[in-house]
C-alpha distance (Angstrom), angle and dihedral (degrees) to the residues before:
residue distance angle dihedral
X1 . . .
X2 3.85 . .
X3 3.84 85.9 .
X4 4.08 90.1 63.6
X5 3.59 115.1 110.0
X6 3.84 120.0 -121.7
X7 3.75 119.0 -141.5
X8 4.34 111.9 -158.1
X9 3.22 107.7 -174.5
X10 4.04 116.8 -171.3
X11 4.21 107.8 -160.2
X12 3.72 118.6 -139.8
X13 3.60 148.4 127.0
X14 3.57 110.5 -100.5
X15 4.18 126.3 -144.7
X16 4.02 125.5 72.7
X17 3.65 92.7 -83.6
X18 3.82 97.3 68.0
X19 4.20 91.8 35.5
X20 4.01 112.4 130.7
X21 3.73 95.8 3.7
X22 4.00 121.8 128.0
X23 3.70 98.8 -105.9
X24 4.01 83.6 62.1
X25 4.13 90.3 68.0
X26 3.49 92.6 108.5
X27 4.03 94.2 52.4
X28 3.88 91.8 42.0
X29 4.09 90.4 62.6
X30 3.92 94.6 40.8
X31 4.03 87.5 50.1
X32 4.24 86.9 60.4
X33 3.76 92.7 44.5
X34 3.87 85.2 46.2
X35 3.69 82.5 49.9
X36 3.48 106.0 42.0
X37 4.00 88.7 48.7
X38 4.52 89.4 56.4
X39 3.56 93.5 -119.4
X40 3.51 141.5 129.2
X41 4.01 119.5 -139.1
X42 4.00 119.1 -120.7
X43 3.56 137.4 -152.7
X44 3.93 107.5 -99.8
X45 3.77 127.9 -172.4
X46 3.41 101.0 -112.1
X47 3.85 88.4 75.5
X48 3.83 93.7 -98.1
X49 3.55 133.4 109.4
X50 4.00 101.5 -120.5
X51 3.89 139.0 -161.9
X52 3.85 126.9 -175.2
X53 3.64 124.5 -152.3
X54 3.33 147.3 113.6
X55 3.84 131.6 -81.9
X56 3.59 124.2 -168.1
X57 3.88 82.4 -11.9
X58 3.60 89.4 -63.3
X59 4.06 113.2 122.1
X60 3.31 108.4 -111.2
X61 3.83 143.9 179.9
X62 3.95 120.2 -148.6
X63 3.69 118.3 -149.6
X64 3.89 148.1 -166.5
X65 3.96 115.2 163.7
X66 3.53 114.9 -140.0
X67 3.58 90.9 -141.9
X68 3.92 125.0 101.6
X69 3.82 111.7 -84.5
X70 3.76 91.9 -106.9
X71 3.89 89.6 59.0
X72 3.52 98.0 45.8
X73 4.19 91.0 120.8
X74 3.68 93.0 76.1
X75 3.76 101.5 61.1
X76 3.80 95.2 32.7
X77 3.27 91.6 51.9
X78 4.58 96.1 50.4
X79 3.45 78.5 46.4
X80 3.65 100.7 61.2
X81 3.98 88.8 37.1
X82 4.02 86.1 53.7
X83 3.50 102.6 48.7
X84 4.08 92.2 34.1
X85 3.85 84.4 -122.4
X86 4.57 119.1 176.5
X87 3.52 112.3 -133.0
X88 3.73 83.2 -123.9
X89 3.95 86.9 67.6
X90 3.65 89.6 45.8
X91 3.86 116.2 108.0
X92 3.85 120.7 -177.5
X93 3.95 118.7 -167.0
X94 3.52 114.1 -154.4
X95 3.64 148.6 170.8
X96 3.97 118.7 -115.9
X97 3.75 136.6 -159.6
X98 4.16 99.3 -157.7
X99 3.46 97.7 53.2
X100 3.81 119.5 88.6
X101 3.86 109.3 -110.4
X102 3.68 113.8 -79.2
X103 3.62 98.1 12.2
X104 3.84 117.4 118.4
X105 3.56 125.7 -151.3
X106 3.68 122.1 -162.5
X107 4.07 123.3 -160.5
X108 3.52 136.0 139.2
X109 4.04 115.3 -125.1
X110 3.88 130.4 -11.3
X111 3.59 135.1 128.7
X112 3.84 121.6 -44.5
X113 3.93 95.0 -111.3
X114 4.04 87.7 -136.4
X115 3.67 84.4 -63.8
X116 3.98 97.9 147.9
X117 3.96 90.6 -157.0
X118 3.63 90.9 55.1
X119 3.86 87.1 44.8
X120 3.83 100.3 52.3
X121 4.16 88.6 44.1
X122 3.77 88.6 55.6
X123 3.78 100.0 40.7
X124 4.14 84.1 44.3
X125 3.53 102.9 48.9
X126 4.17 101.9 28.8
X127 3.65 100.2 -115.1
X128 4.23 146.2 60.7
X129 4.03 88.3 -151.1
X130 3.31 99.8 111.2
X131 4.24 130.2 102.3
X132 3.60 117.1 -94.2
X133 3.67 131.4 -170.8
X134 3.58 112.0 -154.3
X135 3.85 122.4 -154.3
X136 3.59 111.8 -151.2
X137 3.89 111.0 -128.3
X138 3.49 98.7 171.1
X139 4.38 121.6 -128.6
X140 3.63 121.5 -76.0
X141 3.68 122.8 -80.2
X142 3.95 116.5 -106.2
X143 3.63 110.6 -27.0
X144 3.85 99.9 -24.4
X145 3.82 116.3 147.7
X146 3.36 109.6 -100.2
X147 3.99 86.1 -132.5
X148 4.07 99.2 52.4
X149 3.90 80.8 45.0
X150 3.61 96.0 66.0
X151 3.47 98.6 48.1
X152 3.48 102.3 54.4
X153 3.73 123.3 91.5
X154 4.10 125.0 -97.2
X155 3.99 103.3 -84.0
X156 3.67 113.8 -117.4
X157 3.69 103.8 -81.7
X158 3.70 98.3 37.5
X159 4.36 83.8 61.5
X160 4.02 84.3 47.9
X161 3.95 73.1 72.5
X162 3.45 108.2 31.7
X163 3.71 102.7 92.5
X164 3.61 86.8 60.2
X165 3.50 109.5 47.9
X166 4.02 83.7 44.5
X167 3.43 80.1 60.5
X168 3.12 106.0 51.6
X169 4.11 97.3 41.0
X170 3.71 85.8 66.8
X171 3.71 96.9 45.4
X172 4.23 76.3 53.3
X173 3.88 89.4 59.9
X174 3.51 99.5 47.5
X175 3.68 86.6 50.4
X176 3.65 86.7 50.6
X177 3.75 92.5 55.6
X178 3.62 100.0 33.2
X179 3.93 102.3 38.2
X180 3.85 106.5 26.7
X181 3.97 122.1 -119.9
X182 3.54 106.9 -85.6
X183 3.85 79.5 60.7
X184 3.84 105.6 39.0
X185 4.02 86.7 48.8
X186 3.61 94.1 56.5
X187 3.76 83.2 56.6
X188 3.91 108.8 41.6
X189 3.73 104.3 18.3
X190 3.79 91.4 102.4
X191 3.37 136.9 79.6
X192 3.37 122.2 -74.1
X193 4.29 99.8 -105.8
X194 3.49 89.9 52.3
């Protein structure tokens, strides 16, 4: 199975406006893998910006759709029609509201949590079985709305830390690929001091 392609797909919103904010989690840790691999992302039909490489020596395509978050579905899913990809090689990277900030939580499948990119990829490509790795953001302080919450960028000493945990989601992904899930979720299912 070394010859299956992997499909990482960070969520975002793309543009200026929504740059460094927590909703952008997913695009953060696909931006070091893109980095860590030496290449540069291109545009791709499937309304993504696209990278292939290899992780781990596994082939594998790098993604960030330049759709809104909410309409993430459509590219993922021309993606994984383009590069023939199983949704058991799919891996989405995404930001999450009930996990502590900084903590990562791996799993494969589930609900979508009311997260609307999670939503769109399942109602676009028929199915929640695929890996996900889940960036802890932390909930809203006081009586925030969880939606102006997400879009907002990391407060000051949450991006003391940001580098790090960056870091350390895309060392969770290679695990992912290179290790399986029972194995990478020993390692980074805990939170993020441990």
């Amino acid at each position: 199975m070394t010859d299956a392609t992997w499909l990482v797909v960070g969520l975002g919103n793309p543009g200026s406006d929504y740059e460094g904010t927590r909703h952008n989690a997913g695009f953060f840790i696909v931006d070091e893998l893109a980095e860590r691999a030496g290449g540069k992302f291109k545009a791709h039909r499937s309304r993504a910006d696209v990278l292939e490489t290899r992780i781990e020596g596994h082939r594998a395509v790098l993604a960030k759709p330049r759709s809104y978050m909410n309409e993430s579905g459509g590219p993922v899913a021309a993606l994984r029609d383009y590069f023939k990809v199983d949704p058991a090689h799919l891996i989405v990277i995404h930001d999450e509201l009930d996990i502590p900030f900084g903590a990562l939580r791996l799993k494969s499948g589930g609900g979508d949590n009311g997260h609307n990119g999670l939503k769109s990829i399942r109602r676009s490509i028929g199915t929640g079985d695929f890996l996900r790795v889940r960036f802890g953001i932390g909930r809203p302080p006081g009586r925030m709305d969880a939606a102006a919450f997400v879009l907002k960028p990391f407060a000051g000493t949450e991006r003391k830390e940001l580098d790090w945990l960056i870091d350390r989601g895309a060392d969770a992904v290679q695990a992912l690929i290179s290790d399986g899930l029972d194995a990478a979720q020993n390692t980074y299912n805990t939170d993020a001091t441990a």
